[in-house]
C-alpha positions as CSV (number, residue, x, y, z in Angstrom):
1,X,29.4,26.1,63.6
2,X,28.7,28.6,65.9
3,X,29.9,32.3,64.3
4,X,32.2,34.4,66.7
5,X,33.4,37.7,65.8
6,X,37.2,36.5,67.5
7,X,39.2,35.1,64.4
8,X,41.7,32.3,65.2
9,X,44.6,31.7,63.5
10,X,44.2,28.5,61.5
11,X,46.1,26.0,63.9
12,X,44.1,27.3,66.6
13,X,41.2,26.8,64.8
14,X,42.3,22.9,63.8
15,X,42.8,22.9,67.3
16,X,39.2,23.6,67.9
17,X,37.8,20.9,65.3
18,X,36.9,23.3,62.7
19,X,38.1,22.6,58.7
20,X,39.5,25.0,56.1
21,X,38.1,25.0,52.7
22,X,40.4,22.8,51.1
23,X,39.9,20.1,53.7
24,X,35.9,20.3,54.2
25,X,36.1,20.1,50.3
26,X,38.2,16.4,51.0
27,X,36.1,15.3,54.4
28,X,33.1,15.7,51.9
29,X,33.9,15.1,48.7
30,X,32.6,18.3,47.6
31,X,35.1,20.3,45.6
32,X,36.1,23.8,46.9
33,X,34.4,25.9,44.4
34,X,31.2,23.9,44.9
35,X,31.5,24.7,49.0
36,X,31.9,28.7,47.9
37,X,29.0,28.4,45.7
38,X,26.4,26.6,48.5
39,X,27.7,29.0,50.6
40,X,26.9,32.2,48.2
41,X,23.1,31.0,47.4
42,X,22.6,30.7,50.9
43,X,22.1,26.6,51.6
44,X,25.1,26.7,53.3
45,X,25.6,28.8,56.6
46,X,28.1,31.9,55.7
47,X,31.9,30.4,57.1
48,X,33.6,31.4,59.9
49,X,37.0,33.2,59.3
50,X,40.4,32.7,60.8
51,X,42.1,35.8,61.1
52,X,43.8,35.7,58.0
53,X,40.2,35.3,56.3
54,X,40.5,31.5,55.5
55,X,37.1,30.0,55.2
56,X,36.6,27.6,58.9
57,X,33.7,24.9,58.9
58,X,32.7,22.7,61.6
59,X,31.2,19.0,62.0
60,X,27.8,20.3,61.7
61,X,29.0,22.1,58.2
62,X,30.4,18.9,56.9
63,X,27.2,17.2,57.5
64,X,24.9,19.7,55.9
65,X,27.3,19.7,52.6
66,X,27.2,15.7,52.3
67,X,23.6,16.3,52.7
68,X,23.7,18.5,50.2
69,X,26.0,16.5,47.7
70,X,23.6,13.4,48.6
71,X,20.6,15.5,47.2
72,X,22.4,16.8,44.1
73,X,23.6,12.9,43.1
74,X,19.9,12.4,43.2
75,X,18.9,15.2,41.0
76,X,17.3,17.4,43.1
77,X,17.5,21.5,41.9
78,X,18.5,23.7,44.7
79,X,15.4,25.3,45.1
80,X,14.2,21.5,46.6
81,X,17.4,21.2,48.3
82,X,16.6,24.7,50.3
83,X,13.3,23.0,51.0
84,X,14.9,20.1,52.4
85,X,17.1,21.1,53.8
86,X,14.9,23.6,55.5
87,X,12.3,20.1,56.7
88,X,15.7,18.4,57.4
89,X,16.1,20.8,60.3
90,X,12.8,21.0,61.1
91,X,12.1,18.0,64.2
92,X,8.4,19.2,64.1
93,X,8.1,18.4,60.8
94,X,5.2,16.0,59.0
95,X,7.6,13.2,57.0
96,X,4.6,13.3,54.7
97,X,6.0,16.6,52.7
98,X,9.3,15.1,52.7
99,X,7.1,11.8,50.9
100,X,6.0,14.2,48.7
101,X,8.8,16.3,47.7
102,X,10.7,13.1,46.7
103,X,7.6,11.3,44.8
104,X,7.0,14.6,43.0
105,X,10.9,14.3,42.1
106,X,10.5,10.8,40.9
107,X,8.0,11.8,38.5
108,X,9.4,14.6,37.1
109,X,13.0,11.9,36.8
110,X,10.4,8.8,34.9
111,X,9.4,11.7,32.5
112,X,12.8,12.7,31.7
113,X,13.9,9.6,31.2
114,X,11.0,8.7,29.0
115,X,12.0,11.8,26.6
116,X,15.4,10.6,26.4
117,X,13.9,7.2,25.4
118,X,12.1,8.6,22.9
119,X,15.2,10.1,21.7
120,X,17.4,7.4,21.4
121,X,15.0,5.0,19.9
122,X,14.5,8.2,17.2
123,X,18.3,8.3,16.3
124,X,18.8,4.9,16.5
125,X,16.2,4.2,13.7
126,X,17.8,7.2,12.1
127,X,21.3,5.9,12.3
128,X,19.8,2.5,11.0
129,X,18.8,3.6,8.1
130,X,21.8,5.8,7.3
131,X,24.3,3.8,5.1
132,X,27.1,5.4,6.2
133,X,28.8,5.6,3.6
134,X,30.3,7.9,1.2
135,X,27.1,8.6,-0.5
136,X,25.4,11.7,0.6
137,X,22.0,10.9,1.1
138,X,21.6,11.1,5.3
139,X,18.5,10.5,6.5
140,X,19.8,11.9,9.8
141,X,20.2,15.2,8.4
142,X,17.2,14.9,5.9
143,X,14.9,14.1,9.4
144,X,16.6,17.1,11.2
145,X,16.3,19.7,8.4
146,X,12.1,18.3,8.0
147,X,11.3,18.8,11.9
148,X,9.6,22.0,12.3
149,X,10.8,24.5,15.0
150,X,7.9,24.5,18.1
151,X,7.5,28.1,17.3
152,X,7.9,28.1,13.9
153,X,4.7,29.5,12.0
154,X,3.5,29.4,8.0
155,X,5.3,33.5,8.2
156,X,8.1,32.7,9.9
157,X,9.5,29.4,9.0
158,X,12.3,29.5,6.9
C-alpha cells in the first residue's frame, strides 16, 4: 500500500479498498497481535493510518502476511522469512537460493524430528518398564536423576 501522509477516515478508506487491523487479521487468518508484531520486526511494511490512527492495509499487505503465515506453518524462523521474503520480491532473483533456503530448512526439520524420536522411543522404554503402581521404585525418575548435566564436570556436579 502506497503510504500518504493525508489520513482518511476509515469509511473512506474501505472505500478505497484498504483493511483495518481487525479485518486484515480475518482476510488472512492471521490474528491481530500477530499483524502488530510482523509489522514491529520490520517483515511487514509500517501501516498506513486513518485519521483517527487505525492501522489501514491494502491487497498487496494481505498477500505479504499470508505469505508470511504460509512460511511460519512450515517452520521457517523469521530471520528466513526476511530472506524470503526479501527473494520473493526480488524478479531478478536465481530460484536456486530459494532451493537452497528451503533444502537447508528441511534438514535442519529431519534432524529435529530425529531428536524427538529419540526421545520418545527413550520414554516409552522408560514408561515400559515403570510398573506404575503404588510402589516407588520409578525407573523414569531413577534414569532422569542418573543423566549427567552437558556441563556438568567431576567439581561441579552435584
Amino acid at each position: 500500500m502506497a503510504k500518504s501522509t493525508v489520513r482518511p477516515e476509515l469509511a473512506e478508506a474501505r472505500g478505497q479498498g484498504l483493511h483495518n487491523i481487525g479485518e486484515a487479521a480475518a482476510l488472512t487468518g492471521a490474528s491481530a497481535k500477530m499483524i502488530r508484531h510482523y509489522e514491529a520486526i520490520g517483515l511487514l511494511p509500517q501501516a498506513g493510518r486513518t485519521f483517527a490512527g487505525y492501522r489501514l492495509y491494502g491487497d498487496a499487505d494481505l498477500h505479504r502476511i499470508r505469505f508470511i503465515k504460509r512460511a511460519r506453518g512450515l517452520g521457517f524462523a523469521m530471520k528466513q522469512i526476511e530472506a524470503l521474503l526479501g527473494l520473493w520480491g526480488d524478479r531478478h532473483r536465481a530460484s536456486a537460493e530459494v532451493k537452497a533456503l528451503a533444502l537447508a530448512h528441511a534438514t535442519a526439520l529431519a534432524e529435529k524430528i530425529a531428536e524427538m524420536e529419540a526421545m520418545r522411543r527413550t520414554l516409552e522404554d522408560l514408561a515400559a518398564r515403570c510398573h506404575g503402581d503404588d510402589r516407588p521404585d520409578c525407573p523414569i525418575l531413577d534414569d532422569l536423576a542418573a543423566a549427567p548435566a552437558s556441563n556438568c564436570t567431576t567439581s561441579n556436579c552435584p
